[in-house]
C-alpha positions in Angstrom: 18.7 -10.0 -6.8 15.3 -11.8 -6.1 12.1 -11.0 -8.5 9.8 -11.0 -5.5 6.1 -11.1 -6.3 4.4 -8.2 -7.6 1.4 -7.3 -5.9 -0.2 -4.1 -4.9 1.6 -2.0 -2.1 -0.2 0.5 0.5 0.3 0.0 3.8 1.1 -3.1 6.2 0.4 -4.1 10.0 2.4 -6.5 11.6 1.7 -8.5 14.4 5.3 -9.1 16.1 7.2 -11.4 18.4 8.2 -10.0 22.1 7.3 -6.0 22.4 10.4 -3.8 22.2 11.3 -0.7 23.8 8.1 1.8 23.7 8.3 5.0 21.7 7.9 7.9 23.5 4.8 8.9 22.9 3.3 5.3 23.7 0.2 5.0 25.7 -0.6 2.3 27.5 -4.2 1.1 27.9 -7.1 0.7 25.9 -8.3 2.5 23.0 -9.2 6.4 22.2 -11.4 7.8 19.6 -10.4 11.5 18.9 -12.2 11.2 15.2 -15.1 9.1 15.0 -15.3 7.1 12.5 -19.0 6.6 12.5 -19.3 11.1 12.6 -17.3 11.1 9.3 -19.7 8.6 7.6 -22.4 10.5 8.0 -20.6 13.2 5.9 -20.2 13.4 2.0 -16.9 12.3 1.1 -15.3 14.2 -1.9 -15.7 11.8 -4.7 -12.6 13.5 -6.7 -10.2 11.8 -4.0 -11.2 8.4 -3.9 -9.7 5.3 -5.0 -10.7 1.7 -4.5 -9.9 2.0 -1.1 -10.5 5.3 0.3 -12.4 8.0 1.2 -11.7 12.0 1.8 -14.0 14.1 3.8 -14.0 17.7 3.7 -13.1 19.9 7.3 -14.3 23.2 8.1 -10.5 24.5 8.2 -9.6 23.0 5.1 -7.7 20.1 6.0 -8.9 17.1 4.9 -9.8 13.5 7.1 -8.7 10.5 4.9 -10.4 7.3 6.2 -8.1 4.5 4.1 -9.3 0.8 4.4 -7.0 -2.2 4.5 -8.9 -3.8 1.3 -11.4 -2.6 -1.4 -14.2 -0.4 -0.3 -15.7 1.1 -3.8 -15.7 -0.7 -7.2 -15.3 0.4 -10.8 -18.2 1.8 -12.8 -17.4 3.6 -16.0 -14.6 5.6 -14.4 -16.5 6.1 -11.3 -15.6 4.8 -7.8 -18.2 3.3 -6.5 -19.7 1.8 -3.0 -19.2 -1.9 -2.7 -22.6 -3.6 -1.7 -22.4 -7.3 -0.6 -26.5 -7.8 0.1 -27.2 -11.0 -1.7 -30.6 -10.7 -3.8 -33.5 -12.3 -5.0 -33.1 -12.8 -8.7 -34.4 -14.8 -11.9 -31.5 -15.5 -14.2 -31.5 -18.6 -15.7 -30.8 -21.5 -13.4 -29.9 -18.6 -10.7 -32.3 -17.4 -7.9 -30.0 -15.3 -5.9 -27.7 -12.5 -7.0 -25.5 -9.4 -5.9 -24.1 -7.3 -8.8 -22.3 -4.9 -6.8 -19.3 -5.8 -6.0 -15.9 -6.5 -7.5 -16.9 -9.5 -9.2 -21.0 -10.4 -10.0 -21.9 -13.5 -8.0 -25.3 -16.1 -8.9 -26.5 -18.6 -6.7 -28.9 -21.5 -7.4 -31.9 -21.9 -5.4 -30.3 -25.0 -4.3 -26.7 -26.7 -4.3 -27.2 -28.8 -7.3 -28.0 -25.7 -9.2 -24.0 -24.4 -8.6 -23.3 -20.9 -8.7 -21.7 -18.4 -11.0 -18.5 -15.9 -11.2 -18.9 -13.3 -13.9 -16.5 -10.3 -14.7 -15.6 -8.4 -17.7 -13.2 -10.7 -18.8 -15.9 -13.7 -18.5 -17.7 -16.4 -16.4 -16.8 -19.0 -14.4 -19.5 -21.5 -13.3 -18.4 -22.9 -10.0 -19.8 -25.6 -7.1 -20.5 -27.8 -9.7 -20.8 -31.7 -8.6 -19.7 -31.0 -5.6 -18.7 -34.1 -3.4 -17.1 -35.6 0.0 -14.8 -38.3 0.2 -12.1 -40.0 2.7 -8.7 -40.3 0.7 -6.3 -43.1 1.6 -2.9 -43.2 -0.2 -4.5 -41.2 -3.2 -7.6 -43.4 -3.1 -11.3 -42.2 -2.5 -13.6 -44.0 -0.7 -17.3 -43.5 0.8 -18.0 -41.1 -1.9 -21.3 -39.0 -1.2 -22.4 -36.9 -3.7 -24.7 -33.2 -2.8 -27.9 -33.0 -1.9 -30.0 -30.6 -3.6 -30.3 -28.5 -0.2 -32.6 -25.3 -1.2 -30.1 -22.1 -0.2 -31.4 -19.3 2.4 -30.5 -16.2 2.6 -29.7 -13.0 5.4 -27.8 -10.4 4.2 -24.3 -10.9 3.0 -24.7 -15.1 3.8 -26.4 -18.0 1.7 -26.5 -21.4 3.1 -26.8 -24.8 1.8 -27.5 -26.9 5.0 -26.9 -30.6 4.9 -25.3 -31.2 1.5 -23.5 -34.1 3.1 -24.3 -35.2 6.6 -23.9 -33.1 9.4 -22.4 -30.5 6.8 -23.6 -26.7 5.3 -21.9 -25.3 2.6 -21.8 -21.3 3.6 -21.2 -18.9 1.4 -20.6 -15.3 2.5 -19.7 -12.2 0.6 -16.9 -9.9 1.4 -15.7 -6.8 -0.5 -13.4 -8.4 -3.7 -14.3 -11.8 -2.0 -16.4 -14.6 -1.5 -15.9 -17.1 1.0 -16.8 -20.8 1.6 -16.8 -22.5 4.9 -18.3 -26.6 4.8 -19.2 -25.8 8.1 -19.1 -29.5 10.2 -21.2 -29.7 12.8 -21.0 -32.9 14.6 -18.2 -35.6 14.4 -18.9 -36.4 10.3 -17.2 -39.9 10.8 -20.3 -40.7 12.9 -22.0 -40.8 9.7 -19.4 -41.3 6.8 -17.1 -43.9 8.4 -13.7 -43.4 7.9 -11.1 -46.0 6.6 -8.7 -46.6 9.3 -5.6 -45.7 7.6 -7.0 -42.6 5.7 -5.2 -39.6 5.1 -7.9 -36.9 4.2 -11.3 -35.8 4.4 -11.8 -34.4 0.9 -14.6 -31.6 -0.2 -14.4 -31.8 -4.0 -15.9 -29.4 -6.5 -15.7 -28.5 -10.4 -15.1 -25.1 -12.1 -16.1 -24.2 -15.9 -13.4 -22.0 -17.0 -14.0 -19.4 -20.1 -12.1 -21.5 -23.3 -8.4 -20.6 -23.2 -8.2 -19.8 -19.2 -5.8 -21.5 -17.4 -5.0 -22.2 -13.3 -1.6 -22.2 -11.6 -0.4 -23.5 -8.1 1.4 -20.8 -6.4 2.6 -20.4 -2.8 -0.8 -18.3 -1.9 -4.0 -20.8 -3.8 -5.0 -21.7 -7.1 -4.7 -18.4 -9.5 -6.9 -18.7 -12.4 -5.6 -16.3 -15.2 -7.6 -15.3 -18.4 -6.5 -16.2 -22.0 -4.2 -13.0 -21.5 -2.4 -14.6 -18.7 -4.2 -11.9 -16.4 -5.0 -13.4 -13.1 -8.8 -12.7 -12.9 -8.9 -15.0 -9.2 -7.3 -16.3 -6.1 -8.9 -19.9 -4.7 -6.9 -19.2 -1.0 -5.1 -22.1 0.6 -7.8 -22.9 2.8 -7.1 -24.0 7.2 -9.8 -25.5 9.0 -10.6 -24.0 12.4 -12.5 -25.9 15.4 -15.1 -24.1 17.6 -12.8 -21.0 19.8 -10.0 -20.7 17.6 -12.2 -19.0 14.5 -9.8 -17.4 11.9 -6.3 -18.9 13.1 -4.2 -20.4 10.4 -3.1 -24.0 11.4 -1.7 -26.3 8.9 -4.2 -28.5 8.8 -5.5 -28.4 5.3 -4.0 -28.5 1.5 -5.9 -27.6 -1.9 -5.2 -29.4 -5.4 -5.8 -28.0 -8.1 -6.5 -30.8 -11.7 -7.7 -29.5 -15.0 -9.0 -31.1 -17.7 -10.1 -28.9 -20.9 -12.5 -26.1 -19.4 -12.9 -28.2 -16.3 -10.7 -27.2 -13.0 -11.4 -30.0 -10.6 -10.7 -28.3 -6.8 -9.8 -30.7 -3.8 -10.2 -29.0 -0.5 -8.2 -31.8 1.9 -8.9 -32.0 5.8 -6.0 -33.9 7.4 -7.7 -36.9 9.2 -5.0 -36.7 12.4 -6.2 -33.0 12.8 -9.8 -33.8 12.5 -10.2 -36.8 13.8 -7.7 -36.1 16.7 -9.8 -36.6 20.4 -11.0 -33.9 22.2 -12.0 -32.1 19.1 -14.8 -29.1 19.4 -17.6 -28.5 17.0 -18.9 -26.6 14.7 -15.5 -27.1 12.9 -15.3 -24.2 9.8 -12.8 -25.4 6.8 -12.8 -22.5 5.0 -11.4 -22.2 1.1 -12.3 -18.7 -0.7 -12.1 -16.9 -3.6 -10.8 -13.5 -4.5 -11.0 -11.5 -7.6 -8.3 -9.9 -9.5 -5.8 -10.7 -6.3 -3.0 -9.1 -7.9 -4.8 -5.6 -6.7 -6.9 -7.2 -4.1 -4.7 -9.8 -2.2 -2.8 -9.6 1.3 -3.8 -6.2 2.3 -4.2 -8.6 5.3 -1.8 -11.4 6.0 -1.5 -14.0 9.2 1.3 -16.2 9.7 1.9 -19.0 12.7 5.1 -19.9 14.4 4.6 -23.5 12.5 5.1 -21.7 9.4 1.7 -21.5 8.3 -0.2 -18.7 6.8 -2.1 -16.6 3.9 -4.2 -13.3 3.3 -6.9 -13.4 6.2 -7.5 -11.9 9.3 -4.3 -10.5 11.2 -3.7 -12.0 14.7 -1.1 -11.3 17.9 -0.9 -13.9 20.6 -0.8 -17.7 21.2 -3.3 -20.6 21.2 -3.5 -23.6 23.5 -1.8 -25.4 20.8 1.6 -23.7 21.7 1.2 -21.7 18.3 2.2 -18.3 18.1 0.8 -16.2 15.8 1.8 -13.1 13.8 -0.1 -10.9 11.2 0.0 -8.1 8.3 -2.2 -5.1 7.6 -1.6 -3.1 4.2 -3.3 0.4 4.3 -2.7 2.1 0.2 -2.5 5.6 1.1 -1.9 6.9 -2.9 -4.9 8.8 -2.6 -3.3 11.4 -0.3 -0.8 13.9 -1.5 1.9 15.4 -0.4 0.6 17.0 2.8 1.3 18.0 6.5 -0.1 14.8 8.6 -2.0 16.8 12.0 -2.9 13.6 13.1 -3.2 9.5 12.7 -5.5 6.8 13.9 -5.7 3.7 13.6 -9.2 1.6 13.8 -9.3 -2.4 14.1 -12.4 -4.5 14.5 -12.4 -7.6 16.8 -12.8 -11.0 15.3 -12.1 -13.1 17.8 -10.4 -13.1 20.8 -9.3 -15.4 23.7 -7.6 -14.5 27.3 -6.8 -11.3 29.3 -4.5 -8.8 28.2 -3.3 -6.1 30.6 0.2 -4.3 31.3 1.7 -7.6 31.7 0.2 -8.9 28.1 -0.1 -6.1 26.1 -0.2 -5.9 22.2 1.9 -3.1 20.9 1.1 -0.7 17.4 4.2 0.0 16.1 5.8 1.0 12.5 7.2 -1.5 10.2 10.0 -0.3 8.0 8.9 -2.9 4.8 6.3 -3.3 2.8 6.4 -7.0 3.7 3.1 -8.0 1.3 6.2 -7.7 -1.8 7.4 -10.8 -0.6 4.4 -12.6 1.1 5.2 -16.0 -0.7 7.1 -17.3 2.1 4.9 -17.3 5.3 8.4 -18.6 7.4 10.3 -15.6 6.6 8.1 -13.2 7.3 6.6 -15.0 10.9 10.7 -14.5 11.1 11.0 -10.9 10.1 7.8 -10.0 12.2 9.3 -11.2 14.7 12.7 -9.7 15.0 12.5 -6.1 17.1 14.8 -5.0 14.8 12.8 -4.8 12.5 10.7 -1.7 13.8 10.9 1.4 14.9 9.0 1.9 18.5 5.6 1.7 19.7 2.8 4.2 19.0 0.5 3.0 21.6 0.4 -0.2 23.8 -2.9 -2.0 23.6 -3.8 -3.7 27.1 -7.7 -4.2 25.9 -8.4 -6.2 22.9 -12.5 -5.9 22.9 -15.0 -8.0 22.5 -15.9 -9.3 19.3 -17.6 -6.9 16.1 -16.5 -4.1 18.2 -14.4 -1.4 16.7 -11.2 -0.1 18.8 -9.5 3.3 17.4 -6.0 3.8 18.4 -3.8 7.4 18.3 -0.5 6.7 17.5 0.6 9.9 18.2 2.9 12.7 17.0 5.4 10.5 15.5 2.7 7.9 13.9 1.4 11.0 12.3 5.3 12.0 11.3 5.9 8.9 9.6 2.5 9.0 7.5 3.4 12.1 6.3 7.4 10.6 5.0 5.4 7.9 2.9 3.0 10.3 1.0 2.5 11.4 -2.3 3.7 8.9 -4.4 2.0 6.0 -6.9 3.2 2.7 -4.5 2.3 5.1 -0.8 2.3 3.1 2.2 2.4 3.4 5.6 3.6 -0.1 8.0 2.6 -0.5 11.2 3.1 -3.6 13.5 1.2 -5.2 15.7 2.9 -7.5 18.2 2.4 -9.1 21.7 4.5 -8.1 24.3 5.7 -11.7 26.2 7.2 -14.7 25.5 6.8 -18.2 26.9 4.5 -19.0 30.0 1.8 -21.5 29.6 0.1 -22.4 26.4 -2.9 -20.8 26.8 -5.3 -19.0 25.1 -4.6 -15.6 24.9 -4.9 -14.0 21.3 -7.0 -11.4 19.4 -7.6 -11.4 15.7 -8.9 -8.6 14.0 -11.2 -8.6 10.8 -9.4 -8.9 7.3 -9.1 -6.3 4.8 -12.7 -7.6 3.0 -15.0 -6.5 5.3 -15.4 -3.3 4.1 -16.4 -0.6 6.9 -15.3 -3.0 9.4 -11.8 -3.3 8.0 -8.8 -2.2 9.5 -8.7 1.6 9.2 -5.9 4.1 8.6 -7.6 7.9 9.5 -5.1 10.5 8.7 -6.3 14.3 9.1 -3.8 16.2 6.7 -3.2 19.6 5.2 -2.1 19.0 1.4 1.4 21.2 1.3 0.9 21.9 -2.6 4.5 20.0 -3.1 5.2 17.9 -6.4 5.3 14.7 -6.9 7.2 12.0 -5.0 8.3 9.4 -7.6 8.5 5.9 -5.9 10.5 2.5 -6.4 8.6 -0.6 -5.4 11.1 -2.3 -3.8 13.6 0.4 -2.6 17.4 -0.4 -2.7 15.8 -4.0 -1.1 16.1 -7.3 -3.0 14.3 -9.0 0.0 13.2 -8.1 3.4 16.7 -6.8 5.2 18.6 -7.6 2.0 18.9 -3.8 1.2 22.3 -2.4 -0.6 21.5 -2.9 -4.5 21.0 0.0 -7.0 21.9 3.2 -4.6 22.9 6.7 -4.8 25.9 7.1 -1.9 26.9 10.6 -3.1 25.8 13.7 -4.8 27.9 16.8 -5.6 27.1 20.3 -7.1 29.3 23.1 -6.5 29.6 23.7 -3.0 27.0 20.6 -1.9 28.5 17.4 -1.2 26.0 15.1 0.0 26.7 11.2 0.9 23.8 9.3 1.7 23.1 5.7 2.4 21.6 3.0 -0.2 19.7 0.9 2.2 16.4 2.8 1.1 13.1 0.6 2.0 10.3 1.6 0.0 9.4 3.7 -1.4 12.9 4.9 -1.6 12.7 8.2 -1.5 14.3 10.6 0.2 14.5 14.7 0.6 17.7 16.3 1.8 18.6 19.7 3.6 22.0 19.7 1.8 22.1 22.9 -0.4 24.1 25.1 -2.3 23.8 28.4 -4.8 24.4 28.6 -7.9 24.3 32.1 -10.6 22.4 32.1 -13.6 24.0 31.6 -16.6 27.1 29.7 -14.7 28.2 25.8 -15.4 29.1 23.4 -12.8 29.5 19.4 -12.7 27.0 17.3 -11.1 28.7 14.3 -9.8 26.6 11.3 -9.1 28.2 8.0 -7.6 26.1 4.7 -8.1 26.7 1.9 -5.3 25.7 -1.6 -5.3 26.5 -3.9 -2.8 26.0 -7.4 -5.2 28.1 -10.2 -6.4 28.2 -10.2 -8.8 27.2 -6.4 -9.3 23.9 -5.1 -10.4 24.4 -2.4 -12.9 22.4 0.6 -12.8 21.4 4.0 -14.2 21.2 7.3 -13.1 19.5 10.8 -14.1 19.1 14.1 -12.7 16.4 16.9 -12.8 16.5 20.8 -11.3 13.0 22.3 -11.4 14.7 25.6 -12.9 11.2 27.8 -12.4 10.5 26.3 -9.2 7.0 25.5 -10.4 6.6 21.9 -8.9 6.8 19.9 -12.0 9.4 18.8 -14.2 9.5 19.3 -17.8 11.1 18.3 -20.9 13.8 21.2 -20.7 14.4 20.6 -16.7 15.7 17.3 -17.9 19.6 17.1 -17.2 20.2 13.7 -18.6 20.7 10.1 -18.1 23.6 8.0 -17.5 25.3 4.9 -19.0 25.0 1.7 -17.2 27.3 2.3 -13.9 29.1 -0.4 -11.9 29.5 -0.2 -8.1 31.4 3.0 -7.2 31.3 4.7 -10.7 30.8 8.4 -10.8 28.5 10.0 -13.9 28.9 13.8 -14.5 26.4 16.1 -15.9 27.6 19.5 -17.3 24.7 21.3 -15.6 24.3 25.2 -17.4 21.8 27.6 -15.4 19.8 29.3 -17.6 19.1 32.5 -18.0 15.6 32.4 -17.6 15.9 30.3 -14.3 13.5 31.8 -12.1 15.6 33.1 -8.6 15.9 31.7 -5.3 14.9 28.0 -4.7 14.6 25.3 -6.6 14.6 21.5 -6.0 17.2 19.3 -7.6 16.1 15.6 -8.4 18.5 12.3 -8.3 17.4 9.2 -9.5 18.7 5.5 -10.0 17.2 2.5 -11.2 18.1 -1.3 -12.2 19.5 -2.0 -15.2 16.6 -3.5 -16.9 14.7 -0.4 -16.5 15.1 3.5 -18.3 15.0 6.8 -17.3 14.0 8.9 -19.6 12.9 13.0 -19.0 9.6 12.4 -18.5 10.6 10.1 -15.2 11.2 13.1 -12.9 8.0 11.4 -11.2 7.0 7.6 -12.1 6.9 4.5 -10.3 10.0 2.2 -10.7 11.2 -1.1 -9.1 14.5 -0.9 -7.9 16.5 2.2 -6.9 15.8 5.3 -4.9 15.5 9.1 -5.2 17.3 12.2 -3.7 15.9 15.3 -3.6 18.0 18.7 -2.6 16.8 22.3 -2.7 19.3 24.5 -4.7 19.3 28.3 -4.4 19.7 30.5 -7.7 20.9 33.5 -7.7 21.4 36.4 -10.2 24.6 37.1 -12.0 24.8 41.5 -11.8 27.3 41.3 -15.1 24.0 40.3 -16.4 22.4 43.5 -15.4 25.1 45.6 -16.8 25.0 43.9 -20.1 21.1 44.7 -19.8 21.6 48.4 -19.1 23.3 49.0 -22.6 19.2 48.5 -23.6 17.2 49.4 -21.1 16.8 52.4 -18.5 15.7 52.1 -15.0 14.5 54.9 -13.3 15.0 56.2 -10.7 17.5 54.0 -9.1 18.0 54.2 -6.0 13.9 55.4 -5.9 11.9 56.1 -2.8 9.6 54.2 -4.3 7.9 54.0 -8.1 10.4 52.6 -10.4 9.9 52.3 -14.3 11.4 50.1 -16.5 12.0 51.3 -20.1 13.0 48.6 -23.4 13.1 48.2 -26.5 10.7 45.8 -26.8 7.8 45.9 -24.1 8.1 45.0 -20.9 5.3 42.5 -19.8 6.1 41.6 -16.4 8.7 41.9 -13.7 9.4 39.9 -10.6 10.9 41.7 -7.3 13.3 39.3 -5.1 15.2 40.9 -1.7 19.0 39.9 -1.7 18.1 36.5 0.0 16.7 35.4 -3.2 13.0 35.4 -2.1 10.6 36.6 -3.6 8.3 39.5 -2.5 6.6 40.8 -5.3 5.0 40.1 -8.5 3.5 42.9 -11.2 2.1 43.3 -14.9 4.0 46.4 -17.0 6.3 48.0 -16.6 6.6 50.0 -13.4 7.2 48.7 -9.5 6.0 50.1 -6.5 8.4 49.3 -4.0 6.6 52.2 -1.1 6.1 49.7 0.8 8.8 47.9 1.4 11.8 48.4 3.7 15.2 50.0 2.4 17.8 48.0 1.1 19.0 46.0 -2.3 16.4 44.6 -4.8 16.3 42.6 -7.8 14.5 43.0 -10.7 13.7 39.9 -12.8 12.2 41.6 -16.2 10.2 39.5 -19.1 9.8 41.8 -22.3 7.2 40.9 -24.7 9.1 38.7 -26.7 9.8 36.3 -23.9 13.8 38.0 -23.1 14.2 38.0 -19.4 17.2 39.8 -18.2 17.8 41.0 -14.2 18.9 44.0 -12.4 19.7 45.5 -9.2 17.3 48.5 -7.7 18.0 50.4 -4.4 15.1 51.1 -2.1 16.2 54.1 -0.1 
């Protein structure tokens, strides 16, 4: 199988090729607002339930209103989660006159651009925008070499400038949640000023990093990862695009980084292709736009845009097309790990406008619809996934059909419906939760024009893309969950399954083409007697070649408490080729408590274990099957019990008193259908008000024996 990257899972919008066949509850039109987003944050949240990315607000019925964010909204202090704040400050430290400390990462800026600015987290500092410079590079070769002016920096809000460091160019910083971003923001034609060798191949930005002694960078498919000492990846410097004046936050593959080290010293060469920006007809400002993000391994492509020319990184998702002929495709990961197990009474959906170009109506419409991968696991190869975005196939229906994409900064909330709300619910409750959803325009071909919308990436905090899911928590367990499902890559899904499951009467097969998080819960069921042995047969299936081996393990929650313990363990198999059967000798026991109970099925690669305290943890590869068992009581039980005890008066009309030699300390009342209807301290039962009929009586004497018996209520 592939090792795909390992990054952080939640949930993921796609913005897909031609719009399939609606879902039936899809809605044409613009854009509803049953919850408002802006009522809720006026609210407490509950501080218990958040994580980095979420918060939970309290109803008057008890339900609770989620509001999950595509990105980082809070930020670690001391075990507390706590509001991201991305004002930048006055400050004195050192060399630094601007500051903001509240945020992901601690950024210092000098009063001017000579002055450089500073990264600082727990792990250490980097000192950045040092000697920065601007070049033309022919065949390797810099010419024309201008070196920074000491521009003084001004502030407003979130944004510090340093205007003209190089003619007709202003560095711009701005800070995001987990990010900060730098455009060189050209604002005229810069060869007018720096003249440009006729034969050269980039306009270069150039700038030097101070790395903590023993930190290292690393070229990968997304930017420049900087890893601490501990091979930790502390930040992401994105592969930057440069955009022109109109088409603000596209990807085009326009501009490459390079990353050269020397010592301590990272040397960072942001590269504008001369035939892109020197190409006629150009407009201006023109924004090349490098960034960098801390810890990305939690932080990166919660948000992800890809182009038909096979272009792409984290940023803001788009649908649509650009005069260019580009066509352009997007992701939006919402981590919904926060929520438990719960009845989903309704979803939402809220996306900001970034920019947008053209009219959409019924005839260009951008369709919400559910994705059935995870598809930030293997965002290392921008092609494949413009291709799996793409493919209708790859979804399941439309929640809603968006014919308005509004202006820009406002914010658009979208219903998506009874199902939406339906398929929430199926990915709840488990460590790597996620919910897909895909965004995708709905024609193909015509004119190259401008018709697109992009929304705001997952870093801008309260104006991120939105998941709001009103939920009643159902009190279940856990859900355990396997990264990558049965899936080696996106569609490539028939590797370390479960295709059949037998106890007694129950005789389950199931496919092994599980997406994440590869769970699964089953209405198959059978009963079983206390104090009775039966085989549970489990067959592992892998489709590779050569074969993947695997394990599995099985769990029955015998006391139907919602949590799996040490003696609920059934055991663990060998390592199992494609097609083998394991069999557990499974014994009820006698303290089993009666009626249901839920029977657990697991399988993982073979690199990984499963061991009894697994029932619920978060794995790779493999999946999980759950069925619901019913226990019943074995009456030669009773009799053996009645050669100790006395129960009287049986049948009864109503009291009934349970007499033992050792003393009884509580008894549990179950009708014939194995549910149970009554619970009491001592030793006697009142059963007056209950109708006639067969009862039995699950008794626990004080030194923990629990035998049953059968009572008639006359």
């Amino acid at each position: 199988m592939k090792n795909p990257i390992n990054v952080m899972i939640a949930v993921v919008a796609l913005f897909s090729g031609t719009l399939g066949v609606a879902a039936q509850n899809a809605q044409p039109g613009a854009h509803t607002s049953t919850l408002s987003l802006e009522d809720l944050r006026k609210r407490n949240d509950d501080p218990s339930r958040r994580d980095s990315s979420s918060k939970h607000y309290l109803n008057g019925n008890g339900s609770y209103t989620a509001v999950v964010a595509s990105g980082p909204i809070h930020y670690d202090v001391n075990g507390n989660w706590v509001d991201i704040n991305t004002k930048i400050n006055t400050v004195s430290t050192g060399i630094y006159a601007y500051s903001n400390t509240s945020n992901m990462m601690e950024s210092y800026f000098g009063g001017n651009a000579n002055a450089g600015i500073m990264s600082k987290t727990t792990e250490g500092e980097v000192r950045e925008f040092i000697a920065p410079t601007m070049y033309w590079e022919t065949n390797g070769q810099a010419s024309a070499k201008l070196n920074a002016a000491a521009s003084p920096a001004s502030v407003s809000g979130n944004i510090l400038q340093y205007h003209e460091i190089f003619p007709a160019v202003t560095a711009k910083y701005t800070l995001l949640n987990g990010k900060r971003k730098l455009v060189y923001v050209i604002e005229s034609p810069v060869q007018n000023s720096l003249a440009a060798p006729s034969a050269a191949d980039y306009l270069v930005f150039e700038e030097k990093l101070e790395l903590p002694s023993g930190w290292a960078h690393k070229s990968t498919a997304k930017g420049i990862i900087v890893n601490d000492r501990n091979g930790k990846a502390i930040y992401l410097y994105e592969n930057p695009f440069s955009n022109e004046a109109g088409h603000e936050y596209l990807y085009e593959d326009n501009t490459v980084m390079e990353g050269i080290q020397s010592g301590n010293l990272l040397t960072i060469k942001i590269k504008v292709k001369t035939e892109w920006l020197l190409a006629a007809g150009r407009s201006y400002p023109i924004m090349v736009d490098p960034a960098a993000t801390v810890y990305p391994d939690n932080a990166e492509f919660w948000t992800v845009q890809m182009n038909s020319a096979g272009a792409g990184g984290t940023g803001s998702p788009a649908a649509g097309r650009a005069s260019t002929g580009t066509w352009y495709r997007g992701a939006i990961l919402f981590n919904t790990a926060s929520i438990p197990v719960a009845t989903v009474n309704s979803a939402q959906i809220a996306l900001t406008t970034g920019n947008a170009a053209g009219t959409f109506s019924t005839e260009y419409p951008v369709g919400i619809t559910q994705s059935k991968y995870a598809i930030v696991n293997w965002a290392d190869d921008f092609t494949e996934l413009y291709d799996y975005v793409t493919d209708p196939a790859n979804t399941t229906g439309d929640y809603v059909m968006i014919t308005n994409a509004g202006t820009v900064g406002t914010t658009n909330t979208y219903s998506i419906g009874v199902q939406g709300a339906l398929d929430v619910a199926s990915k709840l409750g488990s460590a790597d939760s996620f919910f897909c959803v895909t965004l995708r325009q709905g024609w193909t071909g015509g004119a190259a024009v401008d018709r697109f919308v992009v929304y705001r990436d997952h870093t801008f905090g309260a104006t991120a893309p939105q998941l709001i899911v009103n939920y009643t928590a159902t009190g279940e367990g856990c859900r355990p969950s396997h990264l990558y499902g049965n899936c080696a890559a996106i569609g490539d899904c028939d590797y370390v399954g479960i295709s059949n499951v037998q106890l007694n009467t129950l005789n389950s097969t199931s496919g092994y083409a599980n997406v994440p998080i590869g769970y699964s819960s089953f209405t198959n069921t059978t009963t079983v007697t206390l104090t009775n042995s039966y085989n549970l047969s489990v067959k592992y299936q892998d489709g590779g070649s050569p074969v993947n081996q695997g394990l599995v393990a099985a769990w029955i929650d015998w006391n139907n408490d919602r949590i799996f313990t040490a003696n609920e363990y059934i055991g663990t198999s060998g390592l199992l080729n494609n097609n083998q059967v394991h069999t557990f000798n499974v014994t009820v026991p006698q303290t089993a408590t009666l009626g249901q109970a839920t029977l657990r099925v697991r399988s993982v690669f073979s690199d990984e274990t499963l061991a009894a305290a697994d029932a619920c943890s978060a794995k790779d590869y493999g999946e999980t099957e759950d069925y619901k068992i019913t226990i019943q009581t074995n009456l030669g039980i009773a009799d053996n019990a009645l050669n100790t005890v006395a129960i009287f008066p049986n049948p009864t009309t109503g009291l009934v008193t349970v007499q033992s030699q050792d003393p009884v300390k509580s008894i549990s009342i179950y009708n014939l259908l194995g549910q149970k209807v009554l619970d009491v301290k001592g030793a006697t039962v009142d059963l007056s008000n209950y109708p006639a009929g067969g009862y039995i009586l699950s008794v626990e004497t004080a030194n923990s024996h629990v035998f049953t018996t059968k009572v008639i209520r006359k």
